[in-house]
Each structure stands twice: as C-alpha cells, then as structure tokens.
DRENMAR-579469 format. One record per residue (C-alpha): residue number from 0; chain; y, x, z. Coordinates in pm, 1 decimal. Layout:
# residues N
[pt NUM, 'A', [Y, X, Z]],
...
# end
This chain:
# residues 184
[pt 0, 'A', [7502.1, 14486.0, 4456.5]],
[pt 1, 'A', [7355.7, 14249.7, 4727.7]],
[pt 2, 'A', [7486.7, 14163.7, 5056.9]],
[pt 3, 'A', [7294.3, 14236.4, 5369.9]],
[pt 4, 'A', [7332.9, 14071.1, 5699.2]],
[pt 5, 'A', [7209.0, 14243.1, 6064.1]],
[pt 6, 'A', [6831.7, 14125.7, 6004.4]],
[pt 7, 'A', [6833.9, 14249.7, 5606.9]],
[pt 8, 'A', [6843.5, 13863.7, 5470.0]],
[pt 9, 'A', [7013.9, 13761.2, 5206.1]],
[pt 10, 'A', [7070.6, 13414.6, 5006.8]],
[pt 11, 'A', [7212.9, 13374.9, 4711.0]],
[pt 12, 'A', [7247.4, 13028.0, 4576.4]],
[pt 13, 'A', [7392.4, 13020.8, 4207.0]],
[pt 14, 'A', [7523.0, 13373.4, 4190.4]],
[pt 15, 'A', [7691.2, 13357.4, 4514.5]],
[pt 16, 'A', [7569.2, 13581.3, 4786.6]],
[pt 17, 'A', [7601.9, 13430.6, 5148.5]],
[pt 18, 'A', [7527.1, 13610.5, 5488.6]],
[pt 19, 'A', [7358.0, 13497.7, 5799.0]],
[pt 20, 'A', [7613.8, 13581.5, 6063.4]],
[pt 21, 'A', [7594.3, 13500.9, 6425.7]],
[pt 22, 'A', [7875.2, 13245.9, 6578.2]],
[pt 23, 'A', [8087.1, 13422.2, 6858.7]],
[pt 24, 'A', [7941.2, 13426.1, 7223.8]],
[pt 25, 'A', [8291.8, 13263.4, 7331.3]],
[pt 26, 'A', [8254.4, 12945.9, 7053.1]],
[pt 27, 'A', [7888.0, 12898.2, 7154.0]],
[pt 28, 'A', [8017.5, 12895.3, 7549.4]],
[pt 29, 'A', [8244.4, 12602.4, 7436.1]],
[pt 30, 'A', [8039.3, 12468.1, 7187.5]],
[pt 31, 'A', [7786.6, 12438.0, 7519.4]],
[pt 32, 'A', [8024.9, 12350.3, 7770.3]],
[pt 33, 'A', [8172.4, 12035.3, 7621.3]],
[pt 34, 'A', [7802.0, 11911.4, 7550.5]],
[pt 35, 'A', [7690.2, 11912.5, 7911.7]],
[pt 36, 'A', [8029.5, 11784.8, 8034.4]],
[pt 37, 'A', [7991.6, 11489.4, 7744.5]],
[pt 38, 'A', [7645.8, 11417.7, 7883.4]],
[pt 39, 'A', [7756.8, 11424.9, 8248.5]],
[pt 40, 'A', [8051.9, 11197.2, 8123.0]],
[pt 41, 'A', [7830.1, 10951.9, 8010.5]],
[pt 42, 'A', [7562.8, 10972.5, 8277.3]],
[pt 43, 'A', [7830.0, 10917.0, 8585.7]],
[pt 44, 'A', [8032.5, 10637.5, 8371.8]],
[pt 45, 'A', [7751.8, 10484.4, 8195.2]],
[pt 46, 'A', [7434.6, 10522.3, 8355.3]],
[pt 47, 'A', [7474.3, 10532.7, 8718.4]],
[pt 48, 'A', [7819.3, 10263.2, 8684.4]],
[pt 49, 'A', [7953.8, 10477.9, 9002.6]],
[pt 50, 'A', [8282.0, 10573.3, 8784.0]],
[pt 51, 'A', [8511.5, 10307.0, 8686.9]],
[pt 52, 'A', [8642.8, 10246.4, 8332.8]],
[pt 53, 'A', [8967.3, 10326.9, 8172.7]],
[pt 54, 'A', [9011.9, 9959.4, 8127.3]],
[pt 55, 'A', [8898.5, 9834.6, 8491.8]],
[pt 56, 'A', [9173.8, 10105.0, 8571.3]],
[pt 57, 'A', [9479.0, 9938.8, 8409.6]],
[pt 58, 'A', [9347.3, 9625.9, 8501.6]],
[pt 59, 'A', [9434.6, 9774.6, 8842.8]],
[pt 60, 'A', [9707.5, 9937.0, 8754.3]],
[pt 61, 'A', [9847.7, 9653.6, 8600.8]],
[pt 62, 'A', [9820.5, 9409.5, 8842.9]],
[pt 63, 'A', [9973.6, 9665.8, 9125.2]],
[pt 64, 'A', [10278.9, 9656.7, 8912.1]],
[pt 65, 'A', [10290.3, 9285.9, 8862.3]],
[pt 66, 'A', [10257.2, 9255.0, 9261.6]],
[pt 67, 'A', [10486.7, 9533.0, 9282.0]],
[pt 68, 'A', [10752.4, 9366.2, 9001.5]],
[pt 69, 'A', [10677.3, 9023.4, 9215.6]],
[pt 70, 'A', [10799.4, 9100.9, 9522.8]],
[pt 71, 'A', [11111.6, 9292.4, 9416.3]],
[pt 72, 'A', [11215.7, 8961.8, 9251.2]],
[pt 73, 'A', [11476.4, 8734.2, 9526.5]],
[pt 74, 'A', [11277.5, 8475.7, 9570.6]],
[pt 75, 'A', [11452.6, 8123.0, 9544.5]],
[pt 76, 'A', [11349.1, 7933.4, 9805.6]],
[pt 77, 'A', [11576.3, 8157.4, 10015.7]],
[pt 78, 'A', [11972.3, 8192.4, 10027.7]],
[pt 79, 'A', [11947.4, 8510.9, 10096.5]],
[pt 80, 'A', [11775.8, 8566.7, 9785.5]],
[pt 81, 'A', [11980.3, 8318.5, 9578.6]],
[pt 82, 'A', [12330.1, 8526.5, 9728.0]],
[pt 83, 'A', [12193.3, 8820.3, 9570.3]],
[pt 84, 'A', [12131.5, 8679.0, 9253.4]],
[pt 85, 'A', [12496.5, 8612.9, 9200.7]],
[pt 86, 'A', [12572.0, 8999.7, 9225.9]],
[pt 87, 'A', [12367.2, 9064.1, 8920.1]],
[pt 88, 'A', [12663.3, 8986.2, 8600.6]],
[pt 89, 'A', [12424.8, 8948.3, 8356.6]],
[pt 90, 'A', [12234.1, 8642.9, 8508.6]],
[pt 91, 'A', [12562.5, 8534.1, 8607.4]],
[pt 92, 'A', [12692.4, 8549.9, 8260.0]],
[pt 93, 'A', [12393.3, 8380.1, 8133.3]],
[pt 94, 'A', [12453.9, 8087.8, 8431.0]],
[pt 95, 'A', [12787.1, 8016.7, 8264.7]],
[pt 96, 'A', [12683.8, 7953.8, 7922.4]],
[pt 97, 'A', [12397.0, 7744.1, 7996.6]],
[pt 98, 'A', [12646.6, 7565.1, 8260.6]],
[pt 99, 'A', [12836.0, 7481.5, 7953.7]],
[pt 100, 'A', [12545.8, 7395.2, 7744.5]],
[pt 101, 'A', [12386.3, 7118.0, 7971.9]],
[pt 102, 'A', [12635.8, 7079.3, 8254.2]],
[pt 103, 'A', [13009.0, 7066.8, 8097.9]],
[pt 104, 'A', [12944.2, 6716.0, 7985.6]],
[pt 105, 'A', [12925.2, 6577.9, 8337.4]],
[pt 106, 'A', [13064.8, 6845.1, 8550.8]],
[pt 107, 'A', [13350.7, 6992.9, 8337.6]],
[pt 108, 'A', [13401.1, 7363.0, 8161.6]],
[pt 109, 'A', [13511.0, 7475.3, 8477.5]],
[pt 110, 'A', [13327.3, 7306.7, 8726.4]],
[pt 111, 'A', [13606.9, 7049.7, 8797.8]],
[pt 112, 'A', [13427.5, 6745.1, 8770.5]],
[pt 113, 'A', [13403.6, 6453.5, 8542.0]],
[pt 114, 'A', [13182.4, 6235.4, 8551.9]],
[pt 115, 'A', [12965.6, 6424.2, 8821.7]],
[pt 116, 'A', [13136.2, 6601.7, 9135.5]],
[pt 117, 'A', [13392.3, 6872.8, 9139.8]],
[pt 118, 'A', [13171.0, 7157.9, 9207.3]],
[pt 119, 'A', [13455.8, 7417.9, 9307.2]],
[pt 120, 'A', [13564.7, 7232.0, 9655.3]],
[pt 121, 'A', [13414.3, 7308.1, 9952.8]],
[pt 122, 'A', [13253.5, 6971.5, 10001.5]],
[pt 123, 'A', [12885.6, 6865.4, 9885.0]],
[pt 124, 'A', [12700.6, 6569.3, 9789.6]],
[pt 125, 'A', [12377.5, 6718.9, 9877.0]],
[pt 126, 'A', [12427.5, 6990.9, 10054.3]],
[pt 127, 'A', [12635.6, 7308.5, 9951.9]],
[pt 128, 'A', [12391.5, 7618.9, 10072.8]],
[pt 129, 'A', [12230.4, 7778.9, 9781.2]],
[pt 130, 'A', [11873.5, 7645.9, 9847.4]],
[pt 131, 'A', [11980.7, 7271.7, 9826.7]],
[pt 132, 'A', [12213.1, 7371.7, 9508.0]],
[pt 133, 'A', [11861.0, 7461.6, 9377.3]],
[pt 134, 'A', [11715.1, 7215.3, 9480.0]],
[pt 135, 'A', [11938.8, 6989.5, 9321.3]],
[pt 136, 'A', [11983.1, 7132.8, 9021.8]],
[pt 137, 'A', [11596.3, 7193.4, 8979.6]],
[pt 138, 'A', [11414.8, 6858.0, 9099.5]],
[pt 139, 'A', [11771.4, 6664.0, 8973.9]],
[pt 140, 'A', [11939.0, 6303.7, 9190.3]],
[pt 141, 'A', [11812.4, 6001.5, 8943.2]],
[pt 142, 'A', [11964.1, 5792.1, 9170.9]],
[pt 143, 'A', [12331.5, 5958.0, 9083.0]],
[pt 144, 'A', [12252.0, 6020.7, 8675.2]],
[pt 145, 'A', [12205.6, 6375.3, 8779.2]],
[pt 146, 'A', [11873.9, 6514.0, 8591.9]],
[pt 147, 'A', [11639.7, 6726.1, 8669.3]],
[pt 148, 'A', [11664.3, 7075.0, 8465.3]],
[pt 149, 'A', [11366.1, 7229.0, 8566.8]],
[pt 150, 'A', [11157.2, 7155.2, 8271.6]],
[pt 151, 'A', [11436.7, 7188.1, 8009.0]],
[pt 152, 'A', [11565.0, 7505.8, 8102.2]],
[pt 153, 'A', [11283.5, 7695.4, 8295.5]],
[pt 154, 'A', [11260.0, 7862.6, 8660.7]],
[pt 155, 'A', [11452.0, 8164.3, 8505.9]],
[pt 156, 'A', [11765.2, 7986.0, 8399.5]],
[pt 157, 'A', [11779.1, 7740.4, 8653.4]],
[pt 158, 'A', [11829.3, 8040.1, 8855.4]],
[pt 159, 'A', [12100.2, 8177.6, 8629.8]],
[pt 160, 'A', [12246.4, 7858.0, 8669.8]],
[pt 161, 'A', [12243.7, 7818.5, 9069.2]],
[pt 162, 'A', [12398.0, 8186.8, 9063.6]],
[pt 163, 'A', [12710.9, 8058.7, 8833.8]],
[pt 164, 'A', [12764.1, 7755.1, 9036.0]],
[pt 165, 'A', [12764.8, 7954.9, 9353.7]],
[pt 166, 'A', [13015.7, 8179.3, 9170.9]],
[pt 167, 'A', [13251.2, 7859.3, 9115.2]],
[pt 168, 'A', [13214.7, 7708.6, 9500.1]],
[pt 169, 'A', [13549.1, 7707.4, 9697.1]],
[pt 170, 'A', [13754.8, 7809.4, 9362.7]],
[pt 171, 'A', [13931.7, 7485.1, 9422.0]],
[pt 172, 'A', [13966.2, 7444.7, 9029.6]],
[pt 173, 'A', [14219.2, 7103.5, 9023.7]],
[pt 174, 'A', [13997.7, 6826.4, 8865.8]],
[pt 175, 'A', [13793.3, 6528.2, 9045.1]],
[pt 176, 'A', [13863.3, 6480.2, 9411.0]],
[pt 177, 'A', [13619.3, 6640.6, 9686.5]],
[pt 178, 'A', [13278.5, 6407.1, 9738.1]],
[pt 179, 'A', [13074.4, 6409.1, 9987.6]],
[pt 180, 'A', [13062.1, 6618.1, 10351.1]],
[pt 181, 'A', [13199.8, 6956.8, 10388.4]],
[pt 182, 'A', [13019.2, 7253.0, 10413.6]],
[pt 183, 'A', [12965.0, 7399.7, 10708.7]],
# end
C-alpha cells in the first residue's frame, strides 16, 4: 500500500512512506510577515541609523532618572534642605551612631560637651544655622582640634550627622557651659 499526496508523489526512504503536503496559507502569512518586518527592522535601525538603539535608549533613560533622583535629593548647601533632612528617622538614626563613633570622644554621648562645645545650648562657636553646622563639621576648625570629617565619613554621612546634631540643638543636655554667641 503506498501513500499518495495531491500531485501523486511519493517518497519512501527506508520503508517509511512520507507525503508532500502543503504548509497552511495562515503559517506561510506569518512565516512572510515576520521576514519583511525583520528586514525593515534592520534596514531603519541598521542601515539608514534614523532609529535609535535599545542601549542609546537606557542611556537616556538612565540618565533622566539620575537627573530626576538628583534633584529630589535636599541639597546641603541650603537649610532648608538640611531641616528636612532631620525629618527622615532613618538618616537621623544613622547621624547618632556615627555621632558616637567619631564625635562622643570630644563632644560627649549626648552632645554635652567635653572636650569640644556643648552642642545642645543655644549658643555657637561658628555659627548655629544648619549650613555653617555643615560646614563645620565637613571642612573641620584645625585651629580648635576640631577635624575635618569629610573624607573619613563621606558626603552621605556627614549629612546624617548634621541632621542628628540639629536634632540635639536647644536640648539643653547639662554638661560643658555655653561657648560662643547665641543664635539668632
């Protein structure tokens, strides 16, 4: 018994018999469709360079979010944007424990002052609004022993730091008495 296809040929290859039949109009459509959208793909993209590239578009992407991300962030030269840093408990958290870390030895667990100033009074060496508590803390006063953190901590936790400090001013924690002129 042999197997016929539509035109009457057969093949038979080792005892099995095999028909010619016709792929579906539908599969062919696809089969025909993808291949001219594939070569118009790579003619627009490749050839003529008019379409930009997945990776020129997260470049793009990516850098829009970094601007984005960038100016969300309070900015530090501003006390305005210091203030707000102190409502976020995390950072402020943070603040205290590397306050007792680096600053404890000189300023005292709770800010009271020991060898540097009491910083829980309402009077400042150097200036008691949060940009000049950055400033200090940041860029340090060599001529009063009082280092500059900047390097050894980092922008991000000097920050951290600023925001616990302005968490501890007029607490009026006994320790050291007030230095310096009173904030206005």
């Amino acid at each position: 018994m042999s197997a016929q296809d539509k035109s009457g040929v057969v093949h038979v290859y080792d005892g099995i018999e095999e028909l010619d039949n016709h792929l579906p109009n539908w599969w062919l459509f696809i089969l025909w469709l993808t291949v001219c959208f594939g070569f118009g793909y790579w003619y627009y993209f490749h050839t003529t360079g008019e379409g930009r590239g997945s990776l020129e578009v997260y470049r793009a992407e990516a850098a829009e979010a970094a601007r984005l991300a960038e100016a969300r962030k309070p900015k530090p030269d501003s006390d305005a944007g210091l203030m707000l840093l102190v409502q976020d408990k995390g950072l402020v958290d943070e603040g205290q424990l590397n306050f007792q870390q680096t600053c404890a030895a000189c300023h005292g667990l709770k800010g009271e002052g020991i060898i540097g100033p009491n910083l829980t009074d309402n009077q400042w060496l150097h200036g008691g609004k949060p940009t000049d508590i950055h400033k200090v803390v940041n860029e340090g006063v060599l001529a009063k022993g009082m280092p500059s953190w900047e390097k050894v901590l980092g922008p991000q936790r000097v920050r951290a730091v600023v925001a616990y400090v302005l968490t501890l001013k007029n607490t009026n924690v006994p320790g050291k008495p007030p230095q310096g002129e009173p904030e206005k």
